[in-house]
C-alpha positions as semicolon CSV with decimal commas, in nm:
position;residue;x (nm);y (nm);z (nm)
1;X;0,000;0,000;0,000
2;X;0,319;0,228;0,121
3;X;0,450;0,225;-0,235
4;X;0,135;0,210;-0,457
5;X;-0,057;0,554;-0,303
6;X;0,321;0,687;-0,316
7;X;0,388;0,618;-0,694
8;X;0,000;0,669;-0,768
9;X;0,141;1,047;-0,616
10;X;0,445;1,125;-0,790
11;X;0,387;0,903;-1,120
12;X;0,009;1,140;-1,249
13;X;-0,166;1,460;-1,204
14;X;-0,479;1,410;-1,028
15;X;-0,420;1,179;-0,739
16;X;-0,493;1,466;-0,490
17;X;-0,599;1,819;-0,461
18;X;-0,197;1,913;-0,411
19;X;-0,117;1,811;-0,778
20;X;-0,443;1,991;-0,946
21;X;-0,347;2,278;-0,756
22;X;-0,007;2,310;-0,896
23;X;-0,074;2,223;-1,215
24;X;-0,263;2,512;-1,280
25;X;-0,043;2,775;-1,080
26;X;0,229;2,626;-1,323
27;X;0,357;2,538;-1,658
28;X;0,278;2,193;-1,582
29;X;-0,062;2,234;-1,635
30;X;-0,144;1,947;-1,915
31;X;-0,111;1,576;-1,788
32;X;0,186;1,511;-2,033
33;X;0,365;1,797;-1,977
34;X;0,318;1,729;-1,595
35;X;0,443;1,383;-1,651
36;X;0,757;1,465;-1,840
37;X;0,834;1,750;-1,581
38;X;0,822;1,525;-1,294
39;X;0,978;1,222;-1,492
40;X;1,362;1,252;-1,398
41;X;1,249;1,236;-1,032
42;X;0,907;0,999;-1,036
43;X;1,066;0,750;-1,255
44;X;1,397;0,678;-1,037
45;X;1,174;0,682;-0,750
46;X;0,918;0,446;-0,917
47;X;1,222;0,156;-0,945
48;X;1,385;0,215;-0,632
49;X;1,017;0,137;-0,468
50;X;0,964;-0,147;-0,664
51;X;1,326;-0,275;-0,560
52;X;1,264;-0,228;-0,201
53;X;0,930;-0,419;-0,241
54;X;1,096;-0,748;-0,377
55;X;1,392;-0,705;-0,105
56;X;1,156;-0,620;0,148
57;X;0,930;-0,977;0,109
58;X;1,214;-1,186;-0,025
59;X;1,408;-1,108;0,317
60;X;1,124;-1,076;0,516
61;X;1,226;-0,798;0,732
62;X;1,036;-0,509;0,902
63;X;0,780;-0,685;0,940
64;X;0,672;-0,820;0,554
65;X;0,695;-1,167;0,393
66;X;0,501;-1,300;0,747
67;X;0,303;-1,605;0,776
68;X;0,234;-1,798;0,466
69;X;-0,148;-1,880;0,469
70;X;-0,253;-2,230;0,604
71;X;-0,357;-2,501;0,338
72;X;-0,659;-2,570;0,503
73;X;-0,741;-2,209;0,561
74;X;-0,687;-2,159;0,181
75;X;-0,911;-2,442;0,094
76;X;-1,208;-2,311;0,313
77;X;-1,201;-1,926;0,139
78;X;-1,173;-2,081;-0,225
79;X;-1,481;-2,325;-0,132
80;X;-1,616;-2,011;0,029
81;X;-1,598;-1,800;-0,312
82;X;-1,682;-2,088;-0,522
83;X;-2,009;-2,109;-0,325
84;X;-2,099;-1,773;-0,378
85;X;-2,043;-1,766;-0,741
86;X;-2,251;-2,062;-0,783
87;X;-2,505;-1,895;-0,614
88;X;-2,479;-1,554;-0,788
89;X;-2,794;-1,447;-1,030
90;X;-2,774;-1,261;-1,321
91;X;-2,854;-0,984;-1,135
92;X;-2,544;-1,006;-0,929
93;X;-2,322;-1,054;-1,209
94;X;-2,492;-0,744;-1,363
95;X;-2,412;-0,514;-1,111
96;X;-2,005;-0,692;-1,113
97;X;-2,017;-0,579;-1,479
98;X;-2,116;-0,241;-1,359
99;X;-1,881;-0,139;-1,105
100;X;-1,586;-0,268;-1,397
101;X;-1,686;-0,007;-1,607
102;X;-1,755;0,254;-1,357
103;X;-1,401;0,153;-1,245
104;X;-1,253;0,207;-1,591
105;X;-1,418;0,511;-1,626
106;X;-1,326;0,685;-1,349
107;X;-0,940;0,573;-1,414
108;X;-0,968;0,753;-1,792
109;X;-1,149;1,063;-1,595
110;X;-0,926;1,123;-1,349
111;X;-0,592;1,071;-1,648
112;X;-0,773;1,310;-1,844
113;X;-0,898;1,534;-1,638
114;X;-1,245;1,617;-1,743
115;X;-1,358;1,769;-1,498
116;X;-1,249;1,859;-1,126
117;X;-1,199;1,589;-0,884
118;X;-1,519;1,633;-0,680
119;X;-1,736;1,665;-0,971
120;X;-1,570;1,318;-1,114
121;X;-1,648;1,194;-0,779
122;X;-1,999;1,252;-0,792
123;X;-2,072;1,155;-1,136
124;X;-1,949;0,777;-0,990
125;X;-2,167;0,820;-0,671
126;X;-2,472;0,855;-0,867
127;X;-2,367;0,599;-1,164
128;X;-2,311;0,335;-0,887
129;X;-2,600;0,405;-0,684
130;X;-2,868;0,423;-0,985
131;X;-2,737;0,122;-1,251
132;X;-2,712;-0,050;-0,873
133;X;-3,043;0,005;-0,810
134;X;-2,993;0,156;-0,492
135;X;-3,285;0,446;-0,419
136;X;-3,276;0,472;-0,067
137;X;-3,059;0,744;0,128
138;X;-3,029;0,481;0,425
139;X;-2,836;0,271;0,186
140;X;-2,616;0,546;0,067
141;X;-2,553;0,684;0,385
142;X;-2,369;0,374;0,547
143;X;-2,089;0,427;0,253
144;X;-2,000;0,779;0,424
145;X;-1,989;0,659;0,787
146;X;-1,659;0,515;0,789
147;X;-1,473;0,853;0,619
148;X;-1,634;1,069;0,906
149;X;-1,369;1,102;1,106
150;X;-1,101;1,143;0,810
151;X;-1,340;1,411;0,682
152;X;-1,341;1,580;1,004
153;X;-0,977;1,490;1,019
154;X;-0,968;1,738;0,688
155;X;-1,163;2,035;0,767
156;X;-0,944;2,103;1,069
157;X;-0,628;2,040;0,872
158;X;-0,767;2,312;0,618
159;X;-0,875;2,550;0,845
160;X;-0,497;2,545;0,938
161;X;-0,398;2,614;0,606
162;X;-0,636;2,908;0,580
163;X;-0,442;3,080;0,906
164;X;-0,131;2,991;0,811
165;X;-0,212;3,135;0,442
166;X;-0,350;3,417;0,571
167;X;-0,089;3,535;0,839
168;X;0,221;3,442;0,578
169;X;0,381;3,249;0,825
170;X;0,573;3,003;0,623
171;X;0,675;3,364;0,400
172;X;1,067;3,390;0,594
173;X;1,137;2,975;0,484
174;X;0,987;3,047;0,151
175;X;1,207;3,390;0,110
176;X;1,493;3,238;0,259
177;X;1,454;2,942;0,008
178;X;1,459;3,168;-0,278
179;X;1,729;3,403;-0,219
180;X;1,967;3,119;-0,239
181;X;2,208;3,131;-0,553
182;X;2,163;2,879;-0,808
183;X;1,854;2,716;-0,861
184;X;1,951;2,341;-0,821
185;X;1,997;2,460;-0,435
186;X;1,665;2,621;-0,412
187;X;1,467;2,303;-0,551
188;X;1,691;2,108;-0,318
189;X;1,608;2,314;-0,017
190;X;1,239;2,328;-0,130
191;X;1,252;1,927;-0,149
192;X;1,350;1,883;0,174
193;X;1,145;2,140;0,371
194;X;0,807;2,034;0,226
195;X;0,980;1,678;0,310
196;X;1,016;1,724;0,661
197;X;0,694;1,940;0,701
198;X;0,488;1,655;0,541
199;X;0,615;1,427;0,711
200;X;0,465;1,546;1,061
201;X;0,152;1,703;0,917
202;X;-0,054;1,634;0,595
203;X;0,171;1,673;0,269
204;X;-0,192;1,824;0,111
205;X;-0,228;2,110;0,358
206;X;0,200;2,160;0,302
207;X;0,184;2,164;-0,071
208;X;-0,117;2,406;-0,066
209;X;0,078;2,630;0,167
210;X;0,404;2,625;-0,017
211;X;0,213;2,639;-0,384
212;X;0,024;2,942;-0,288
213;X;0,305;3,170;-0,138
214;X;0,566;3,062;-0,432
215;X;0,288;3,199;-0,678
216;X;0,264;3,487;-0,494
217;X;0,709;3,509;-0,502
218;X;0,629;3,465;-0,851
219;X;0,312;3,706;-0,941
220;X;0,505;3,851;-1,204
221;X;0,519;3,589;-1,435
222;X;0,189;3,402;-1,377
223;X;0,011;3,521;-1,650
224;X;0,248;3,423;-1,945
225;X;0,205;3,054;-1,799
226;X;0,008;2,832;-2,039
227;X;0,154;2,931;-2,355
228;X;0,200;3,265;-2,541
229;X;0,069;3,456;-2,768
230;X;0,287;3,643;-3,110
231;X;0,204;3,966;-2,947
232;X;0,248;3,851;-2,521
233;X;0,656;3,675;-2,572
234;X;0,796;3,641;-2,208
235;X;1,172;3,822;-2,210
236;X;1,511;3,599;-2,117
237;X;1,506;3,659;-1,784
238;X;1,121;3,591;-1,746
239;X;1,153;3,319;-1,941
240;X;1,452;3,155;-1,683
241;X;1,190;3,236;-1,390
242;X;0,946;3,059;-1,572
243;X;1,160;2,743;-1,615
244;X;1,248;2,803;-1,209
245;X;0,842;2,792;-1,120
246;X;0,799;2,504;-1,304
247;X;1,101;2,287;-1,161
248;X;0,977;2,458;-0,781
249;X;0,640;2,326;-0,854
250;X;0,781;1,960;-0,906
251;X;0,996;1,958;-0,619
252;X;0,701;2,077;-0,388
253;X;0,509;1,759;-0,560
254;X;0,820;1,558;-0,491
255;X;0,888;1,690;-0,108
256;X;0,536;1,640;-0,015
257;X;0,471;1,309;-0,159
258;X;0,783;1,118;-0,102
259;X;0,887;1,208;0,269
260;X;0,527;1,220;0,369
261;X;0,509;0,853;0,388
262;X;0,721;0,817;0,703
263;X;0,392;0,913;0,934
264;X;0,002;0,844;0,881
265;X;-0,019;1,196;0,926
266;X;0,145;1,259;0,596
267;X;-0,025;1,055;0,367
268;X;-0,455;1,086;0,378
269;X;-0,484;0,727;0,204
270;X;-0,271;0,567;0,553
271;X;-0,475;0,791;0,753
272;X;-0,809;0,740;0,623
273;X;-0,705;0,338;0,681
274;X;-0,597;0,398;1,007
275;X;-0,904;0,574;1,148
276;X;-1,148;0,305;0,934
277;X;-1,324;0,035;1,135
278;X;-1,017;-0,240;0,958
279;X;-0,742;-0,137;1,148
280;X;-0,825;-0,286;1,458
281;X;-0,941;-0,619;1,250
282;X;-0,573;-0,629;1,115
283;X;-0,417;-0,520;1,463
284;X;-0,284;-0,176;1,242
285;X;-0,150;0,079;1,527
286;X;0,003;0,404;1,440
287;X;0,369;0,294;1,543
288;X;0,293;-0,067;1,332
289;X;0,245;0,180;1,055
290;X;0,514;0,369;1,076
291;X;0,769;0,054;1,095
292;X;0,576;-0,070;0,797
293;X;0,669;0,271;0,586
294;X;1,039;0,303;0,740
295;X;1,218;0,128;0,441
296;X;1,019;0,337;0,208
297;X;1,067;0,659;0,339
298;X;1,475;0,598;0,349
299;X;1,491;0,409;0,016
300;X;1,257;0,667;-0,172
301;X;1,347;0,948;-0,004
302;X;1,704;0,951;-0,112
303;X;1,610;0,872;-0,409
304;X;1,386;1,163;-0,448
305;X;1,671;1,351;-0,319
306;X;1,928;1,244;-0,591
307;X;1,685;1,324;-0,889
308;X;1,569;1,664;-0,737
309;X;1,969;1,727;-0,666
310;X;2,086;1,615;-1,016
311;X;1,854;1,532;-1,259
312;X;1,587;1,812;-1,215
């Protein structure tokens, strides 16, 4: 799970509100050009995770590659499912066939990006629920319980950002950042701050934080971003600060998602599992978490460090 929501991060444009926000405060704003920006930093990080995976369950250390599952115990589930597929109507296969291509089409929404994330959202709620047959708000309503406290978990994370936004009080890192000579130093310094900061509170409300205030160190030159125009042709220097924004906007997508697995507080996939009714099923404690993510975070993170440092 550690290294699919990571790489599901780093690797496309829409996984969470942190990526559609910086996409369109920079000149990363299609999904292509997003994906070739963040390439010479997502795709060394993308085969250093998949490395640690096989390591991690071929050793079986840190606590993966654990029990193997029971013969007998195997033979009881498959009887189990084989049960319940001979008992399955056409009615239940129906809605199977359903939920595929709801699943495939909320995949090609969210890589092309037809619309924003909520309103892609929705569109599945209400496909599910009507070619489900489901017309009662009782029946809907037990999907939302278990996100109530992640939700809540969200609003107060938010209303953080909005003081924090609104009193400039991450304006003397951001300044300090960016009065450093030479640009690899800045994305370097920017990698590891939103790093460390997402790695104790939620890499979403960090990269909205950091996004926001470096458009605002950059106001300037926002509105040549997106292409220009025969008459509207940015000068050399603009040009150079445009180049800057857009590497500054990768390495705050790189800082925040990388780093930020080392805690459920930085990630809101671990979190949202953490706080669901499963964890205690599954015996999942904050600190069994944590352990779980430790390779991860060192592997991935130096990784992410190297590409920002060199390859960026």
């Amino acid at each position: 799970m550690v290294l699919s929501v990571l790489l599901s991060a780093v690797l496309q444009l829409l996984s969470e509100s942190r990526r559609t926000l910086s996409s369109e405060r920079s000149s990363s704003g299609i999904l292509s050009s997003f994906f070739l920006h963040s390439a010479p930093v997502s795709i060394p990080v993308l085969i250093v995770g998949l490395i640690t995976c096989v390591l991690l369950e071929k050793f079986k250390i840190m606590g993966y590659g654990g029990a193997e599952l029971p013969v007998n115990v195997r033979r009881v589930l498959e009887d189990k499912v084989n049960e319940d597929i001979a008992k399955m109507d056409s009615q239940g296969k129906a809605r199977l066939v359903v939920q595929g291509i709801i699943g495939i089409l909320l995949i090609i929404s969210l890589a092309l990006h037809v619309a924003e994330v909520g309103v892609i959202g929705l569109m599945i709620i209400v496909l599910l629920t009507a070619f489900n047959g489901v017309i009662s708000e009782h029946q809907i309503g037990h999907a939302f319980e278990e996100a109530l406290p992640f939700t809540a978990l969200l609003v107060v994370f938010f209303a953080i950002v909005a003081v924090i936004h609104d009193q400039h009080l991450f304006n003397p890192v951001i300044n300090y950042v960016l009065s450093m000579q030479g640009g690899q130093a800045q994305l370097v310094a920017y990698y590891i701050a939103n790093g460390v900061l997402s790695a104790i509170s939620d890499n979403v409300f960090v990269a909205t934080v950091y996004i926001n205030e470096t458009a605002t160190h950059f106001k300037e030159i926002l509105p040549l971003l997106g292409g220009h125009t025969a008459e509207v042709q940015p000068t050399p220097e603009q040009a150079a600060l445009i180049t800057q924004y857009g590497k500054l906007a990768v390495a705050i997508n790189m800082g925040t998602n990388i780093p930020s697995v080392a805690t459920p507080n930085g990630q809101a996939a671990f979190l949202f599992l953490l706080t669901s009714a499963l964890a205690p099923l599954i015996r999942l404690s904050y600190m069994e978490m944590v352990k779980l993510a430790f390779p991860y975070t060192i592997t991935m993170s130096i990784a992410g460090f190297l590409g920002v440092l060199y390859l960026l």
